[in-house]
C-alpha positions, -999 to 999 in steps of 0.1 A, spaced: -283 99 -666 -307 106 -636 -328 128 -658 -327 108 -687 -340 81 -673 -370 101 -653 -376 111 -691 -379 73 -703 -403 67 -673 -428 93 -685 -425 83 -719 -425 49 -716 -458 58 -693 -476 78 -719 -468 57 -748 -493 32 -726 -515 51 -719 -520 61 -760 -524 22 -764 -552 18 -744 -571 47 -759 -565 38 -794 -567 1 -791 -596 -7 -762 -602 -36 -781 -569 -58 -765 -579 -76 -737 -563 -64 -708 -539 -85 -685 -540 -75 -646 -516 -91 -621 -525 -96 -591 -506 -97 -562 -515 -119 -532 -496 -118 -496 -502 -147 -480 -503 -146 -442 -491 -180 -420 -492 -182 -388 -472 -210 -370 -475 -222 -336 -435 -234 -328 -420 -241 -296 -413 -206 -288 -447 -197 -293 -469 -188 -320 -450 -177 -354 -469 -152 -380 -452 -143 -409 -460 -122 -441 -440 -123 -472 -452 -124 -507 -455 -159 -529 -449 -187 -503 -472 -216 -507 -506 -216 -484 -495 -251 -470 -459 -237 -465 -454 -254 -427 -429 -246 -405 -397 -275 -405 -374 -276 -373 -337 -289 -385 -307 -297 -359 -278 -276 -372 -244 -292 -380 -220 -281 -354 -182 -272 -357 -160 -265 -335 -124 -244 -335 -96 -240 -313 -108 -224 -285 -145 -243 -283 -162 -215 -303 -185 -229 -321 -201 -227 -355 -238 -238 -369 -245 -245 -405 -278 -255 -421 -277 -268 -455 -310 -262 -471 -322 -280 -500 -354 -263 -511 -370 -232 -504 -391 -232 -470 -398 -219 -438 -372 -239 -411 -365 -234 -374 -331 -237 -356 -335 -268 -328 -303 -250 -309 -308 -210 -314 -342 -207 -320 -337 -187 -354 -363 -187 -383 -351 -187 -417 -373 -182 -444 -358 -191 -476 -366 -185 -512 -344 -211 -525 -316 -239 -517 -283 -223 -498 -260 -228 -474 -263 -207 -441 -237 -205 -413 -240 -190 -382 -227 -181 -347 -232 -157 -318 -207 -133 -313 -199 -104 -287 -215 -71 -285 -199 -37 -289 -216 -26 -258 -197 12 -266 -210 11 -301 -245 5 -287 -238 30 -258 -231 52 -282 -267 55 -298 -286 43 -264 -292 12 -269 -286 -21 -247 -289 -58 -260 -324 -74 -262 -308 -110 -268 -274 -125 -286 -258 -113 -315 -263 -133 -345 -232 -136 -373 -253 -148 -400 -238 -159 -437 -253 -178 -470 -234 -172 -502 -263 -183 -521 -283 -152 -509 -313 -177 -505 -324 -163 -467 -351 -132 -473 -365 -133 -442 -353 -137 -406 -369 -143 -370 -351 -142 -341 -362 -151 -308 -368 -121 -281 -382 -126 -246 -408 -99 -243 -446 -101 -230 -464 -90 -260 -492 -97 -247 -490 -70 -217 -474 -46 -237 -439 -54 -240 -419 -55 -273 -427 -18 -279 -390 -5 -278 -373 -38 -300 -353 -33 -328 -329 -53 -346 -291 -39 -347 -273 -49 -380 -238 -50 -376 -214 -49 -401 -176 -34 -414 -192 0 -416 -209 2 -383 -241 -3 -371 -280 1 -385 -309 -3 -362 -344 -20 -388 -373 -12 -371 -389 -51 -376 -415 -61 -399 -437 -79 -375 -430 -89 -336 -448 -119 -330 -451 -137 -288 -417 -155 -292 -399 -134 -325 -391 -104 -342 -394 -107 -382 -371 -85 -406 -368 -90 -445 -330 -92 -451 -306 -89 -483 -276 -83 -469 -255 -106 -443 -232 -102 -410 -244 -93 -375 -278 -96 -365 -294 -93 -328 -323 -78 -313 -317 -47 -289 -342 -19 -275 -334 18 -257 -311 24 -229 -340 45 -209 -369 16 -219 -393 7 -193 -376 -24 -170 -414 -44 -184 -411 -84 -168 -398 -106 -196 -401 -139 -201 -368 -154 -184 -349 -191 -175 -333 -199 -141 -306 -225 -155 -287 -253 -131 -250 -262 -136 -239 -292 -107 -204 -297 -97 -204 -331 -82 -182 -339 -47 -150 -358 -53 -140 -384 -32 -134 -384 -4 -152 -351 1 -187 -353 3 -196 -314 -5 -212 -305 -39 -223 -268 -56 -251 -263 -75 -251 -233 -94 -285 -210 -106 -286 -184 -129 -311 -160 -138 -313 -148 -174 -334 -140 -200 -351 -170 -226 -342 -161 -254 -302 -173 -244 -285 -199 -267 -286 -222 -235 -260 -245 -255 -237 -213 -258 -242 -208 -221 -235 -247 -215 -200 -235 -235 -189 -206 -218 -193 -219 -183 -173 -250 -191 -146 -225 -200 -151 -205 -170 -158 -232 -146 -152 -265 -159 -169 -298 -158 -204 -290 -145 -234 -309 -154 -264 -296 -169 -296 -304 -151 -325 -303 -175 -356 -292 -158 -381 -271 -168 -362 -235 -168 -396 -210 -176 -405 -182 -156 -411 -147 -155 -385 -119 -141 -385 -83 -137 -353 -68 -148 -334 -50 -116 -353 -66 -92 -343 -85 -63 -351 -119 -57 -342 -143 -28 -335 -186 -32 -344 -206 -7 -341 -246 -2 -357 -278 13 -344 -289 33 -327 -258 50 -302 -265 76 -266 -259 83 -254 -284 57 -271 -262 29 -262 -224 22 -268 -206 -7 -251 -173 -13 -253 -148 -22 -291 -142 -2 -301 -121 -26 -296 -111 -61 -304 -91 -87 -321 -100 -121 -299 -86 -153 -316 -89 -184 -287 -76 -205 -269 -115 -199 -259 -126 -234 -223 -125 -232 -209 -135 -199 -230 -164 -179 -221 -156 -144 -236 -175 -111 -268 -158 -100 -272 -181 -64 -244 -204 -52 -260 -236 -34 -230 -253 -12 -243 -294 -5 -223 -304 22 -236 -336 22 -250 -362 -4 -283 -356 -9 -319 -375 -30 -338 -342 -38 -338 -307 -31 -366 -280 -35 -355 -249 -46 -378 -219 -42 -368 -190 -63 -390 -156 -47 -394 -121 -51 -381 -101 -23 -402 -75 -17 -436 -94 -21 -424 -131 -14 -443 -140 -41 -427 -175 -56 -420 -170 -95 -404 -207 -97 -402 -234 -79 -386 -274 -86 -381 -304 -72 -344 -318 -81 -330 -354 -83 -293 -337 -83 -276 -374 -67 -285 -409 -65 -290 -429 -34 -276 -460 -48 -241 -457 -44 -226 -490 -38 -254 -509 -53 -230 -521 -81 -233 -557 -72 -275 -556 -74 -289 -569 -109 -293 -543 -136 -333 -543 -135 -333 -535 -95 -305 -505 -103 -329 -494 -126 -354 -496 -105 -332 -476 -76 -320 -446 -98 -356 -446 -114 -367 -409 -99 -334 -396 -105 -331 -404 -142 -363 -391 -151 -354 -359 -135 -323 -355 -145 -315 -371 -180 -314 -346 -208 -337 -345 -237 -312 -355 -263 -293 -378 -244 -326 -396 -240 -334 -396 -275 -297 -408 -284 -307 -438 -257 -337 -447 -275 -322 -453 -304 -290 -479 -291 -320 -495 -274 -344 -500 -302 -304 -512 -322 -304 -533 -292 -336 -550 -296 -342 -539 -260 -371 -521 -270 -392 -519 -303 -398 -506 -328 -439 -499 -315 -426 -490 -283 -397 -464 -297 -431 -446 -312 -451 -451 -280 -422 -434 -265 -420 -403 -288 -456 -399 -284 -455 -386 -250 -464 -353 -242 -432 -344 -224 -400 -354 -214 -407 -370 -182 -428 -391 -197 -409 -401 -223 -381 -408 -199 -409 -427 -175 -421 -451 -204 -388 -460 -213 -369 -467 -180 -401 -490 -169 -405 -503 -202 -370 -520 -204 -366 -526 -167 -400 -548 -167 -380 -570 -196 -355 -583 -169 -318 -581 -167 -305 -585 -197 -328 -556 -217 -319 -535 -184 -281 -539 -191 -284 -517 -222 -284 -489 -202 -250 -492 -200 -246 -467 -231 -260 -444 -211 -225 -440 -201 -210 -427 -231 -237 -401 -233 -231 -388 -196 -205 -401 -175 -210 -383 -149 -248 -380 -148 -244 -421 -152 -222 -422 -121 -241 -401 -101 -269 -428 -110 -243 -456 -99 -245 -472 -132 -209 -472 -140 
């Protein structure tokens, strides 16, 4: 069949050929195909993808996943797409590029550290379990945390894991903030690079977890941890309430930039006896996607309005991050004050320390409220960052009196703790 077939090809070839020499007079039809380049600037950085047919004004679409969760708090994303398109995950970061409508679901799963071992390779982020049953996704980005533009990225490759082992795809394009691969096939997918690469600086997060004092006891622990960006910081949020229990996230601004296996030293303001952190020193591992351990170990021993944390290399002292934190509100026992001077107290604290899409979520019982409108609710989303969004609103609805200021009370349902730490309870 293999030769007979070879034998079609040639003679399905020269019959053409004849035509044209004994019928020059047809018109003759060329196709043309064009590859259309976009390049996307996302969150992560700019995006630049190649892939025949998509439309020039093809723009990239960020979605919020639908999230599931099983008996033991594993957790599962799907996307349903309705048209084909270029969308980015709000949660994981991944780009799916996809010819048609479909239905993808996802989740990070362990390594096989041995399997990699086994052909020297380490992880170079978390390991994606991708499915669509439609077989609509044809391309797929996932986030990595080199410096491209110094070099790094040279040794990436993306592992495909599957029932009958492993494949490594060398990618189609790495961009600043992902690594492109066409795809047919579905199951594992995460980046990973050689055992013996060079340890290059990466782009890296230093995350905060706070265990607030109970009552009576006044001491607190705020935990750090050093590890790369390109984390599922929602996974990490996960696995640490498994491991630790209730912690609160403190949402700052995480960005940095680490040097695997080097040693780096956290220090605090103010320092004295009622502040330790431990260990002094630590290491950076830039092989973190699985287990989400403490990097530094800050003990409070007493209540505290802000903190400056200092994180430092050791062997130059050079400061690669540095924040000032809001980690627990002065205005304990202020119960009894009207709403708009609590808000006024706790104002710092909750624009440090609310979350992004708590905030959001707040907006929106506000604006149901009528303690805000609908002009201001776009004033709000216009802000450049965060802070500011989180600014605008607080003063916004605290300069309406008392009664607009008493719908922040749903801030409680968001947060409890993060409320009760701003004595809004």
């Amino acid at each position: 069949p293999e030769g007979g077939g070879r034998e079609r090809s040639r003679h399905t070839h020269s019959t053409y050929k004849r035509g044209q020499n004994s019928k020059r007079h047809r018109p003759q039809i060329i196709v043309v195909i064009i590859i259309i380049t976009i390049t996307i600037t996302t969150a992560h950085g700019p995006l630049s993808l190649s892939e025949p047919g998509p439309s020039p004004d093809m723009k990239l679409k960020e979605f919020s996943p639908a999230i599931a969760a099983d008996d033991s708090d594993d957790e599962t994303y799907l996307f349903q797409c309705s048209c084909a398109g270029l969308y980015q995950c709000s949660v994981t970061g991944l780009v799916f590029l996809m010819k048609a409508e479909g239905d993808v679901v996802y989740r990070t799963v362990p390594w096989n550290r041995k399997l990699l071992t086994q052909h020297h390779k380490k992880p170079a982020g978390p390991l994606f379990d991708i499915k669509c049953q439609q077989q609509s996704v044809c391309q797929l980005c996932l986030p990595h945390c080199e410096l491209i533009s110094t070099g790094g990225g040279q040794f990436l490759q993306v592992a495909h894991v599957n029932d009958e082992g492993i494949e490594f795809i060398t990618p189609q394009q790495i961009t600043e903030s992902h690594v492109v691969i066409n795809i047919t096939g579905f199951s594992g997918y995460g980046n990973v690079k050689d055992e013996d690469s060079p340890p290059d600086p990466v782009q890296a997060l230093v995350l905060l977890f706070y265990k607030p004092p109970v009552d009576p006891d006044l001491s607190s622990q705020l935990s750090v941890l050093l590890l790369p960006r390109n984390v599922v910081i929602r996974d990490v949020q996960r696995t640490r309430r498994k491991l630790i229990g209730d912690e609160r996230y403190i949402d700052t601004s995480p960005h940095c930039k680490l040097h695997p296996k080097q040693v780096y030293t956290l220090s605090t303001v103010p320092e004295d006896d009622l502040i330790t952190v431990e260990p002094k020193e630590a290491d950076f591992d830039d092989e973190y996607y699985d287990s989400y351990f403490t990097s530094f170990l800050v003990s409070l021993r007493r209540i505290l309005t802000d903190v400056n944390l200092s994180l430092k290399e050791k062997s130059s002292s050079t400061c690669v991050w540095e924040r000032k934190l809001c980690i627990f509100s002065p205005t304990v026992g202020t119960l009894n004050h009207p709403p708009s001077e609590r808000l006024l107290n706790t104002r710092s604290c909750f624009i440090e320390g609310i979350s992004e899409p708590n905030l959001n979520s707040l907006i929106d019982k506000l604006l149901e409220k009528k303690a805000i409108t609908d002009a201001e609710r776009e004033a709000a989303d216009a802000k450049q960052n965060k802070r500011e969004k989180a600014r605008f609103v607080i003063d916004t609805v605290r300069n309406k009196g008392d009664a607009a200021s008493s719908e922040f009370k749903f801030l409680h349902e968001l947060d409890k703790i993060f409320c009760g730490h701003l004595g809004l309870n």
